[in-house]
TORKOL-4160 file (C-alpha; in steps of 0.2 Angstrom, whole numbers, padded with zeros to 4 digits, m for minus):
364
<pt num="1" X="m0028" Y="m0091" Z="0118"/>
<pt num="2" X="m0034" Y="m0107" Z="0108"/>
<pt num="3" X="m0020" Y="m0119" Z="0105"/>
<pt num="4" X="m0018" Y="m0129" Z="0085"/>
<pt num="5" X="m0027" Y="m0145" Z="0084"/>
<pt num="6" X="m0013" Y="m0158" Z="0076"/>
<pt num="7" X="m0021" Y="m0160" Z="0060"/>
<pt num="8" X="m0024" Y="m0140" Z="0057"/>
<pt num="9" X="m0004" Y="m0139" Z="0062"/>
<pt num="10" X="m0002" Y="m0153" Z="0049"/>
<pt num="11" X="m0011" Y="m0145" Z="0035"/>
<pt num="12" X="m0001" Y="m0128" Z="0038"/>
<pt num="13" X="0016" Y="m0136" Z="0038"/>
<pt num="14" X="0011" Y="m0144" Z="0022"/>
<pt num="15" X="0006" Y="m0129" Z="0014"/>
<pt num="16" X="0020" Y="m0120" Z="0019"/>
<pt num="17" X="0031" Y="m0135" Z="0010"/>
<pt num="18" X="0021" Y="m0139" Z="m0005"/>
<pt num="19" X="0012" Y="m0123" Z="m0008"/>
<pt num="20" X="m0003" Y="m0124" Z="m0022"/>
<pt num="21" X="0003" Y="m0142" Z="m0029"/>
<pt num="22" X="m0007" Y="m0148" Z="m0011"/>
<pt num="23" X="m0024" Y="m0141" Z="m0018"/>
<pt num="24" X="m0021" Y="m0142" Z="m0037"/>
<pt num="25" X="m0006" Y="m0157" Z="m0043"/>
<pt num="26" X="m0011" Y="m0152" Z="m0062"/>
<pt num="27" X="0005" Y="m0140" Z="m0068"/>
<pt num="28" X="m0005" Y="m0135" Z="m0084"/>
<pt num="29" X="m0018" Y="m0124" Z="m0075"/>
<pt num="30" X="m0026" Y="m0112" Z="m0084"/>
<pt num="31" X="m0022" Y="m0094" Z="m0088"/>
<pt num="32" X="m0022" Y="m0086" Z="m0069"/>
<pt num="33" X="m0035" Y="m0072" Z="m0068"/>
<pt num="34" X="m0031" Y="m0053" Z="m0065"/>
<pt num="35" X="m0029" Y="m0048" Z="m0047"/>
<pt num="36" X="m0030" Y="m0033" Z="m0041"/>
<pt num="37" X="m0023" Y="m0027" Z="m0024"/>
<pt num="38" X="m0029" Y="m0013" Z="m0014"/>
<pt num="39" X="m0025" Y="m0007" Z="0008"/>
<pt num="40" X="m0009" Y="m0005" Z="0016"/>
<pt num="41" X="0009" Y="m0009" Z="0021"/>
<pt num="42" X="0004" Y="m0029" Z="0021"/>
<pt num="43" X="0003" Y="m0028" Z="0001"/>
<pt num="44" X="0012" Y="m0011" Z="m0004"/>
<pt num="45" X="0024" Y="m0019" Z="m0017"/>
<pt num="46" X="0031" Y="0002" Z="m0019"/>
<pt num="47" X="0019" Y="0013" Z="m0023"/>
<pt num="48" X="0024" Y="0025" Z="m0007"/>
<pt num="49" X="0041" Y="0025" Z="m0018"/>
<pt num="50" X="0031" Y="0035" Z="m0031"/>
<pt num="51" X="0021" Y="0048" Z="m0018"/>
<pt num="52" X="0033" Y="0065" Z="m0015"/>
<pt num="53" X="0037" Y="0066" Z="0004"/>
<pt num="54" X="0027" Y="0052" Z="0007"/>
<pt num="55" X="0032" Y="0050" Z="0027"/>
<pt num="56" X="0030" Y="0030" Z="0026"/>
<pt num="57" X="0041" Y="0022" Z="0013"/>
<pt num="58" X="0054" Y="0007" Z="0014"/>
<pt num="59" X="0064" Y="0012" Z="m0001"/>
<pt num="60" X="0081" Y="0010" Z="0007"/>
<pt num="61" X="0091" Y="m0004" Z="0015"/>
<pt num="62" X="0088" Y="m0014" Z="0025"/>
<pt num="63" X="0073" Y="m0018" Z="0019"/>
<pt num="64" X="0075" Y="m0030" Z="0001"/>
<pt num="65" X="0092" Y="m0039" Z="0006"/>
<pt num="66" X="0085" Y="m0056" Z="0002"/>
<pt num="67" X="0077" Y="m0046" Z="m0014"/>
<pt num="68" X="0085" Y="m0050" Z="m0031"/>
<pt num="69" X="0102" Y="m0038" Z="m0030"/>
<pt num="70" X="0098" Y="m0036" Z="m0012"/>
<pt num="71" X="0090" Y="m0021" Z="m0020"/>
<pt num="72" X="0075" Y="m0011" Z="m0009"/>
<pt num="73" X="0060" Y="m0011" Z="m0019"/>
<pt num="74" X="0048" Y="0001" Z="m0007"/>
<pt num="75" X="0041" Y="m0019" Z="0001"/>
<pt num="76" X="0041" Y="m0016" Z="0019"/>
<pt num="77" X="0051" Y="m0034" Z="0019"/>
<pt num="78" X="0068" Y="m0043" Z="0017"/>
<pt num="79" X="0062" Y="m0050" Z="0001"/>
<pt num="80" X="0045" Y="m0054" Z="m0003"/>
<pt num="81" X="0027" Y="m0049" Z="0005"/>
<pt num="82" X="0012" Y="m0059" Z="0006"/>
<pt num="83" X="0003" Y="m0048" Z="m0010"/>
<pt num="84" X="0019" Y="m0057" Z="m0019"/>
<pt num="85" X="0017" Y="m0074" Z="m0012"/>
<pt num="86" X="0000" Y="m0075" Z="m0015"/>
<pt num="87" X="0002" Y="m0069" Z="m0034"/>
<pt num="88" X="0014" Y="m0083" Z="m0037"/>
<pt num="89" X="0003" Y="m0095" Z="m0032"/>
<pt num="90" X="m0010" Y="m0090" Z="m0044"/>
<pt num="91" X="0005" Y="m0091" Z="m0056"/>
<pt num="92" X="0013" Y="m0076" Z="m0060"/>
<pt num="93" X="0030" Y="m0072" Z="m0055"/>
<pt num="94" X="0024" Y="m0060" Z="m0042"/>
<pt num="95" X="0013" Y="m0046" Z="m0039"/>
<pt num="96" X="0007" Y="m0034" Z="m0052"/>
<pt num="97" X="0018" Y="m0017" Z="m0052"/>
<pt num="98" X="0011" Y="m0003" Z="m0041"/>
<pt num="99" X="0000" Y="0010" Z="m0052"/>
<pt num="100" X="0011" Y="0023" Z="m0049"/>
<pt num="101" X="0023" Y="0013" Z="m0057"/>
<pt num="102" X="0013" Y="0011" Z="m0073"/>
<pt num="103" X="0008" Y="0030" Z="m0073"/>
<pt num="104" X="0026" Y="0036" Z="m0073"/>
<pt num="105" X="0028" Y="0022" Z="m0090"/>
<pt num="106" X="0024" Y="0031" Z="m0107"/>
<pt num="107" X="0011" Y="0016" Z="m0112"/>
<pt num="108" X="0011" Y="0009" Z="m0093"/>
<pt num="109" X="m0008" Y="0008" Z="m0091"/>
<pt num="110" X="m0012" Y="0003" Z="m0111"/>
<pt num="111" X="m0001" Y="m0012" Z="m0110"/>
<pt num="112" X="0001" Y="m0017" Z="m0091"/>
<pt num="113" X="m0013" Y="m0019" Z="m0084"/>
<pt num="114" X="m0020" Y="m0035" Z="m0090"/>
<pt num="115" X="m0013" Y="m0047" Z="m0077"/>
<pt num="116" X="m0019" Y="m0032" Z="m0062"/>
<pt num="117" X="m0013" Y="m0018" Z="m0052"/>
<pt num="118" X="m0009" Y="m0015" Z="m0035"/>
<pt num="119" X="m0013" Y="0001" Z="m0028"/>
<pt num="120" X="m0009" Y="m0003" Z="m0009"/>
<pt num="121" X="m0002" Y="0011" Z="0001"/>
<pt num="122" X="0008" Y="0008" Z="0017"/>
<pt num="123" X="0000" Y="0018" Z="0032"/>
<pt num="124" X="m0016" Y="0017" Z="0022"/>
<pt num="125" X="m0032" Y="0012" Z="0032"/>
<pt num="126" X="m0052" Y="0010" Z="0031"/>
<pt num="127" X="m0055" Y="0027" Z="0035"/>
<pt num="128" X="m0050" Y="0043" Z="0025"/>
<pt num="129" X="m0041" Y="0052" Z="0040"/>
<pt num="130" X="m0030" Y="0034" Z="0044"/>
<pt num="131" X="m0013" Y="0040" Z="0036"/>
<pt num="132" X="m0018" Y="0055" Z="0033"/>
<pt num="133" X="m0001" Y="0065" Z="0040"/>
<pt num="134" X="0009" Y="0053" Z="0031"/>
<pt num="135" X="0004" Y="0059" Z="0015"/>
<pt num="136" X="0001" Y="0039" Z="0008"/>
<pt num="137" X="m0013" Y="0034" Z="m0002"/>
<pt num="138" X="m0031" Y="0030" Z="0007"/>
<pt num="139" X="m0042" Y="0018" Z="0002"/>
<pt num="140" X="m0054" Y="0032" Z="m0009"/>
<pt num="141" X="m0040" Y="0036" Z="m0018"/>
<pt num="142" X="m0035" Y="0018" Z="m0022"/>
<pt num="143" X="m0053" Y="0014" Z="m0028"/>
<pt num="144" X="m0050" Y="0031" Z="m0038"/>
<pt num="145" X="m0033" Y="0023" Z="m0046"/>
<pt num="146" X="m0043" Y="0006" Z="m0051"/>
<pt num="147" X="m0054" Y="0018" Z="m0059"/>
<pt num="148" X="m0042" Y="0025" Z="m0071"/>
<pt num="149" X="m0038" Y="0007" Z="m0074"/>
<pt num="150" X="m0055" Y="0003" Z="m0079"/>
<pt num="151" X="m0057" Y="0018" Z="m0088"/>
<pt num="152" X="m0041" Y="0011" Z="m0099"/>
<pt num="153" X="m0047" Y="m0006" Z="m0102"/>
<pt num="154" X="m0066" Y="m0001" Z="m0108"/>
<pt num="155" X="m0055" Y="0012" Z="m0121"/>
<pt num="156" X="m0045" Y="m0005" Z="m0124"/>
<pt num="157" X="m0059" Y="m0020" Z="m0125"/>
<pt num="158" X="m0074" Y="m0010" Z="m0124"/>
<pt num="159" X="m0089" Y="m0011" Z="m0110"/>
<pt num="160" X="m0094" Y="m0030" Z="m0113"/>
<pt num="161" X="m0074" Y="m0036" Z="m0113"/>
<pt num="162" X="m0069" Y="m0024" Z="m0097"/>
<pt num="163" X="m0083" Y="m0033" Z="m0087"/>
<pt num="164" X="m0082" Y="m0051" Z="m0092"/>
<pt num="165" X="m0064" Y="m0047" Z="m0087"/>
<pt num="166" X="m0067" Y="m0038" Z="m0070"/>
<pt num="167" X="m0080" Y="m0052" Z="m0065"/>
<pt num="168" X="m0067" Y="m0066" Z="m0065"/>
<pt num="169" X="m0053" Y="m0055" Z="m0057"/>
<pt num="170" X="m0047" Y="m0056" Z="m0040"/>
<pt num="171" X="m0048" Y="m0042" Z="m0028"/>
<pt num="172" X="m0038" Y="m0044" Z="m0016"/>
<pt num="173" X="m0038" Y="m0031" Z="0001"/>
<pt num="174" X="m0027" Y="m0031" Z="0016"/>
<pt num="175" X="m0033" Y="m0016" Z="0028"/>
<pt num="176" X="m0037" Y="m0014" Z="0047"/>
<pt num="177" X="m0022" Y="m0013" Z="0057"/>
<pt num="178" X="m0016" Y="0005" Z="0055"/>
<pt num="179" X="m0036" Y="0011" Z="0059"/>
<pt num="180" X="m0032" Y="0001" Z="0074"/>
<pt num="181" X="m0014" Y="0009" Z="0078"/>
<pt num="182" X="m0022" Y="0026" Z="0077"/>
<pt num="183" X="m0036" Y="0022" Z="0089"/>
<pt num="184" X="m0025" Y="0018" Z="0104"/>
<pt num="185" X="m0010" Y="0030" Z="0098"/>
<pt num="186" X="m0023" Y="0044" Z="0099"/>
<pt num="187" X="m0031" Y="0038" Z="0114"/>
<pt num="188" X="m0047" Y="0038" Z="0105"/>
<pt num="189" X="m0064" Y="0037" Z="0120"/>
<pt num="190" X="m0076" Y="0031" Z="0108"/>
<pt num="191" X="m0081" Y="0014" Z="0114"/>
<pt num="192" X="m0073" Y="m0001" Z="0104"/>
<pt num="193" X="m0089" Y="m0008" Z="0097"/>
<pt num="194" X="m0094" Y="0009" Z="0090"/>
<pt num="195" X="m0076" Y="0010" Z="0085"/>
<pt num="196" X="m0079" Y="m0005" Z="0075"/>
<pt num="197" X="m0094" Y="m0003" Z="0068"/>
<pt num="198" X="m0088" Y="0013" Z="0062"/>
<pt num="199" X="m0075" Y="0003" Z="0051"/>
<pt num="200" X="m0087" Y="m0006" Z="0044"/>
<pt num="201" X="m0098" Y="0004" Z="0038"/>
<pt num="202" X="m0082" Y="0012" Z="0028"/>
<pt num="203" X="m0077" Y="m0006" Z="0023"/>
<pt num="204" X="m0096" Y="m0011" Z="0017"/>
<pt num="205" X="m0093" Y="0008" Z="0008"/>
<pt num="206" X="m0080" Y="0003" Z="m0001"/>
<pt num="207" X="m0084" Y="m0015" Z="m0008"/>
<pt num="208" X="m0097" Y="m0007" Z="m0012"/>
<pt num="209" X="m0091" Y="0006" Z="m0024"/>
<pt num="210" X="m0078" Y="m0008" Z="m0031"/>
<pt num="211" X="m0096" Y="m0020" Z="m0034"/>
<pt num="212" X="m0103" Y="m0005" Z="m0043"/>
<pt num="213" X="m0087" Y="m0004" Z="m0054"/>
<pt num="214" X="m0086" Y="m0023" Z="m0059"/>
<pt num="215" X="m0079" Y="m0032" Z="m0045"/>
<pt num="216" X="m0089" Y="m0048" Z="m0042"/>
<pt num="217" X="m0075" Y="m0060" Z="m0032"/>
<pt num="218" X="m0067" Y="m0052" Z="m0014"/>
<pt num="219" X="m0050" Y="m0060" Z="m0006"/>
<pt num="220" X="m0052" Y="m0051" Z="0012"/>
<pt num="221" X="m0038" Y="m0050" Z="0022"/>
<pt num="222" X="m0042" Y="m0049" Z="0039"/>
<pt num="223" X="m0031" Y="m0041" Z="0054"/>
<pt num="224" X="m0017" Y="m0051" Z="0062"/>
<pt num="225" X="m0014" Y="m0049" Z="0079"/>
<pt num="226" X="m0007" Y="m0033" Z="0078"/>
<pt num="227" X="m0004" Y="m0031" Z="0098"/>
<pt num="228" X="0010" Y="m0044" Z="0095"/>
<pt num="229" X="0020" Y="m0033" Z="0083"/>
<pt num="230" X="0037" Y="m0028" Z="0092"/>
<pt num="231" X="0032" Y="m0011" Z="0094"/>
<pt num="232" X="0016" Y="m0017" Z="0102"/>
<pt num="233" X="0023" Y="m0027" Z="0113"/>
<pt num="234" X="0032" Y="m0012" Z="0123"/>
<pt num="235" X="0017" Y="m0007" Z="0127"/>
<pt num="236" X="0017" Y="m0022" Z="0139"/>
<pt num="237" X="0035" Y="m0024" Z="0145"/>
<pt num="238" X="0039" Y="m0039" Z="0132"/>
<pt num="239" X="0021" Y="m0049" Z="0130"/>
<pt num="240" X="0008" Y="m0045" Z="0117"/>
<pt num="241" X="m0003" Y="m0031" Z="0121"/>
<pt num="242" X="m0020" Y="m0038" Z="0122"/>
<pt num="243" X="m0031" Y="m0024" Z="0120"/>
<pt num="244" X="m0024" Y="m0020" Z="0104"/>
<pt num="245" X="m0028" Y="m0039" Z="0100"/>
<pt num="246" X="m0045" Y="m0041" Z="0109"/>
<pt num="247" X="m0049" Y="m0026" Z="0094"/>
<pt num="248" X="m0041" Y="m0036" Z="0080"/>
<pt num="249" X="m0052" Y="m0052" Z="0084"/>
<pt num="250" X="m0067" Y="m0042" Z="0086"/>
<pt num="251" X="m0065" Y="m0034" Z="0069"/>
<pt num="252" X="m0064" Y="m0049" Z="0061"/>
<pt num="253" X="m0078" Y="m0057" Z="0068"/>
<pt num="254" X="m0089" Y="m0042" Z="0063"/>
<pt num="255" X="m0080" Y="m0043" Z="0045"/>
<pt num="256" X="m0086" Y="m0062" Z="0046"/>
<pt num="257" X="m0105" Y="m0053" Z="0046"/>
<pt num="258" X="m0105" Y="m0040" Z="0035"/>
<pt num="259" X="m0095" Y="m0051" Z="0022"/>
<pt num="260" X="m0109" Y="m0064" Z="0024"/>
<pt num="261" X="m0122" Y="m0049" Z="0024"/>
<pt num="262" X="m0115" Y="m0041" Z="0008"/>
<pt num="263" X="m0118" Y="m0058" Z="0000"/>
<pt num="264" X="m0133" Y="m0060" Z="0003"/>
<pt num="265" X="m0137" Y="m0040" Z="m0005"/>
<pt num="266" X="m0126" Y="m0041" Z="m0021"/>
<pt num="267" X="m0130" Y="m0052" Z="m0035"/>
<pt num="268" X="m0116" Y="m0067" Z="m0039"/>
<pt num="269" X="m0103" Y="m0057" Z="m0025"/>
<pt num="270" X="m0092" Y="m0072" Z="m0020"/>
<pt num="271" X="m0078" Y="m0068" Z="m0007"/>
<pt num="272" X="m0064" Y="m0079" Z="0003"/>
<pt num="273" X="m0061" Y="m0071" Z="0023"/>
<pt num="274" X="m0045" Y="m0075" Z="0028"/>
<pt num="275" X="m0045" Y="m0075" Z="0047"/>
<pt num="276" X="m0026" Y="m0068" Z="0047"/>
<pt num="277" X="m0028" Y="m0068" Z="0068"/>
<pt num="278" X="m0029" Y="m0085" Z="0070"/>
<pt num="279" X="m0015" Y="m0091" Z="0057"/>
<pt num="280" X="m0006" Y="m0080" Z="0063"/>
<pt num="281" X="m0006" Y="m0081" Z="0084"/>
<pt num="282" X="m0007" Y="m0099" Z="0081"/>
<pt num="283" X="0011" Y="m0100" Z="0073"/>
<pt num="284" X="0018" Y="m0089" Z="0086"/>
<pt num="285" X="0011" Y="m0099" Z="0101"/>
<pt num="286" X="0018" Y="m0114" Z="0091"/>
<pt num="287" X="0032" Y="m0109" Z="0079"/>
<pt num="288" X="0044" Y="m0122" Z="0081"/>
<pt num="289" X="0033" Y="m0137" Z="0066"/>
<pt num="290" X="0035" Y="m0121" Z="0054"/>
<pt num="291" X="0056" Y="m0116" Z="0059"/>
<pt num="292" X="0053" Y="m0101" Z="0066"/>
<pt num="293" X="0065" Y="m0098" Z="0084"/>
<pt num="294" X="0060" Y="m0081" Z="0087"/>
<pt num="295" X="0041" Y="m0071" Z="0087"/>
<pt num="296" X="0044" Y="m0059" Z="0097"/>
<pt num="297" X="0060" Y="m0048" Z="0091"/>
<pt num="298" X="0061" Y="m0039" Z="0074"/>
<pt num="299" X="0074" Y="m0046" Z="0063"/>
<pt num="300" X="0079" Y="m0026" Z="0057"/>
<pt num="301" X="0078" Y="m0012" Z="0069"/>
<pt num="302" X="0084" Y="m0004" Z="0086"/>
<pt num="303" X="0084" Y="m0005" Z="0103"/>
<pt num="304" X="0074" Y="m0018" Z="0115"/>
<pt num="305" X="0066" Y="m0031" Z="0103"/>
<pt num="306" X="0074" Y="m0021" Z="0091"/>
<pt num="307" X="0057" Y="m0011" Z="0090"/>
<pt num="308" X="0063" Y="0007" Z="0096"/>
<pt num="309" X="0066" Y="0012" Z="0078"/>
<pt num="310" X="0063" Y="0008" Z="0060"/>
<pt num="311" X="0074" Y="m0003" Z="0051"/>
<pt num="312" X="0087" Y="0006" Z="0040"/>
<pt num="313" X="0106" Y="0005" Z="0036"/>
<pt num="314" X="0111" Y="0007" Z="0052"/>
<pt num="315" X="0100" Y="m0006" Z="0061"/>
<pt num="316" X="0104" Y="m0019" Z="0070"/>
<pt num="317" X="0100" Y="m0036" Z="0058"/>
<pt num="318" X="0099" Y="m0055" Z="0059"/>
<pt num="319" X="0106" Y="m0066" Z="0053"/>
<pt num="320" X="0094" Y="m0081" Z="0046"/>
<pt num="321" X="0078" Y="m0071" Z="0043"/>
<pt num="322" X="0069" Y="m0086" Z="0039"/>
<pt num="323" X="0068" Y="m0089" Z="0058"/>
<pt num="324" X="0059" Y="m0073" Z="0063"/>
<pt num="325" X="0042" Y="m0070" Z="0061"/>
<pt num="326" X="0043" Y="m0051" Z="0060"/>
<pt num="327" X="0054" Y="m0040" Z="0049"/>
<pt num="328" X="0053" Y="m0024" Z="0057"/>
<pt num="329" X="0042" Y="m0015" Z="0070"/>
<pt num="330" X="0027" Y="m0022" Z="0061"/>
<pt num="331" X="0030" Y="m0030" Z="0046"/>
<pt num="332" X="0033" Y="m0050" Z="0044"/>
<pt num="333" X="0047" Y="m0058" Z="0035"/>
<pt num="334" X="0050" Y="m0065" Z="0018"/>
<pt num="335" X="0045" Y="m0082" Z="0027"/>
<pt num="336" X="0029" Y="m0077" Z="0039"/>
<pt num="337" X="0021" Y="m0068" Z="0021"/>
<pt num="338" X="0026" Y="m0084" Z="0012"/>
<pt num="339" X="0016" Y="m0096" Z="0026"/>
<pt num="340" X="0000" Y="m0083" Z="0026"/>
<pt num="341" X="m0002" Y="m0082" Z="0008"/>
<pt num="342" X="m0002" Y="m0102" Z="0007"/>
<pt num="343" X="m0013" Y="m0103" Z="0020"/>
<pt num="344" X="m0025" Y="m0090" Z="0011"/>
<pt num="345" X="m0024" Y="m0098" Z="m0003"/>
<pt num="346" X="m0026" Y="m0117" Z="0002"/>
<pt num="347" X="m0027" Y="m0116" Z="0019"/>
<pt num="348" X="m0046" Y="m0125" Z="0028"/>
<pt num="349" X="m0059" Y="m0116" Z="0035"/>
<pt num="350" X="m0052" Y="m0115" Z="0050"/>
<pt num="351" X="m0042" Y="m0100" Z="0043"/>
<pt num="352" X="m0051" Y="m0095" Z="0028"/>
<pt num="353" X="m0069" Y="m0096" Z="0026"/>
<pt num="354" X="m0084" Y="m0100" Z="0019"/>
<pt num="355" X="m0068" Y="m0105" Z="0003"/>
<pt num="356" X="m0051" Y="m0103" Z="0000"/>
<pt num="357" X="m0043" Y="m0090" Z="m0012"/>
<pt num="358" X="m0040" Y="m0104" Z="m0023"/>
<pt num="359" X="m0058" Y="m0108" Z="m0025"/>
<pt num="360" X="m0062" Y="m0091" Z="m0027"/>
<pt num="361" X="m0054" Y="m0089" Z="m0043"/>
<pt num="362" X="m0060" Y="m0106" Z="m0048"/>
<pt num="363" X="m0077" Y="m0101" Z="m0046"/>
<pt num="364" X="m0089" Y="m0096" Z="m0062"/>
């Protein structure tokens, strides 16, 4: 595995410490756009909580103890996760409410979805089928929500308003990993680069339809190294399991292509590719600069690396979660989202390409 240079170390630790006043020192920035926020676990902010006998929700302790009230908000986290982070650096307080959310509210989607929405659905994944026993939203049906949402602001500012509006938003998706899980849990045979291809010809599908609705400016979230989740890592006695990983890396280098492709195809589409892989096994192969001790073990759960069972009121939990990398069998901490979104969202090349989150929004 490729090691951190210094300087790229440096720049993280910074990030991590300063957060957007490295990129931007100005305090009166301007009025942050819209963001709107669609894939899986990674950015679900609680709309499982709304879906009945939804088989994937986190709505229960442990999960929210470093949450205001130590109360569980349906966030796959102690506190925080990196849809929130990344929010708060654009300048809201954190991420916008789930739809579902706004749907159960008498006026919920006439007055509150101006700052964005989030429609991510933990267990959710590129394909239709990924999720599918666990009754959770796919990605169709999210694209299916934010037309609801557009549907409202047209009724609300009109057709001319609605996409001045919709071209300076941010749309941000996190999805991958649990298309990934499913292929190995399954023991699928089709060979990996058809495997990949296949996901993204649905991911192209789906930008696609969000293009032909209004989006114009893609934050793409690539897959982490998912082989070195807890749970992944029994596969392999203790140590990350790398073919789970070899498929994350190859994902996002054919993500790399079709994002640059897709450029190329749809007039003023503008996008920012974080490479989540790299950030991400770069800290656990060096975690002590950013004051994590431990990037192997889930900070909630059961049994051997606390990864033999889901994290609830009667797991085993530690005691400084800002140590640990990961939460729970998959998920990071408060502290892991908190790094990745500031490396999304000022982070170099190096992580995020061909510009930062914060230059997406900024551009015209």
């Amino acid at each position: 595995m490729e090691k951190m240079c210094p300087f790229s170390l440096l720049i993280l630790l910074a990030l991590s410490i300063f957060g957007p006043n490295l990129v931007n020192a100005d305090t009166h920035r301007p009025t942050p756009p819209p963001i709107f926020i669609l894939g899986d676990s990674t950015a679900d902010v609680g709309t499982n909580s709304y879906i009945p006998d939804c088989k994937a929700a986190a709505n229960f302790p442990h999960n929210g103890i470093d949450f205001v009230n130590s109360r569980p908000t349906g966030r796959f986290s102690n506190g925080l996760n990196s849809a929130d982070h990344l929010a708060r650096l654009f300048g809201y307080n954190s991420s916008p409410p789930p739809f579902l959310f706004l749907h159960s509210l008498k006026y919920g989607l006439q007055l509150g979805i101006y700052r964005g929405v989030n429609f991510a659905s933990g267990g959710s994944g590129l394909l239709d089928d990924t999720g599918l026993q666990l009754n959770v939203l796919n990605l169709p049906q999210q694209i299916n929500q934010f037309v609801t949402v557009r549907e409202n602001l047209i009724a609300s500012l009109g057709h001319e308003s609605t996409k001045a509006l919709l071209a300076k938003s941010l749309f941000c998706i996190s999805t991958g990993s649990n298309d990934i899980f499913v292929y190995f849990k399954t023991r699928s045979t089709m060979p990996k680069e058809e495997f990949i291809n296949h996901l993204m010809e649905a991911y192209e599908n789906h930008i696609k339809t969000l293009y032909s609705l209004g989006a114009r400016k893609f934050g793409i979230i690539s897959v982490p190294p998912v082989g070195c989740c807890p749970a992944n890592r029994l596969l392999n006695g203790t140590r990350c399991f790398e073919p789970m990983n070899d498929f994350a890396r190859c994902f996002h280098s054919a993500l790399d292509k079709l994002m640059c492709n897709l450029t190329s195809e749809l007039h003023r589409m503008k996008y920012a590719l974080g490479d989540t892989y790299k950030m991400t096994i770069d800290v656990i192969d060096n975690p002590h600069p950013f004051n994590f001790k431990n990037v192997d073990t889930a900070c909630c759960g059961h049994g051997a690396l606390k990864a033999e069972g889901i994290c609830n009121a009667t797991a085993s939990l530690c005691s400084d979660r800002r140590q640990y990398i990961f939460w729970d069998l998959f998920h990071p901490t408060d502290a892991a989202a908190r790094l990745a979104a500031n490396t999304l969202y000022g982070g170099p090349t190096l992580y995020v390409s061909p510009i930062n989150f914060a230059q997406l929004a900024a551009e015209k």
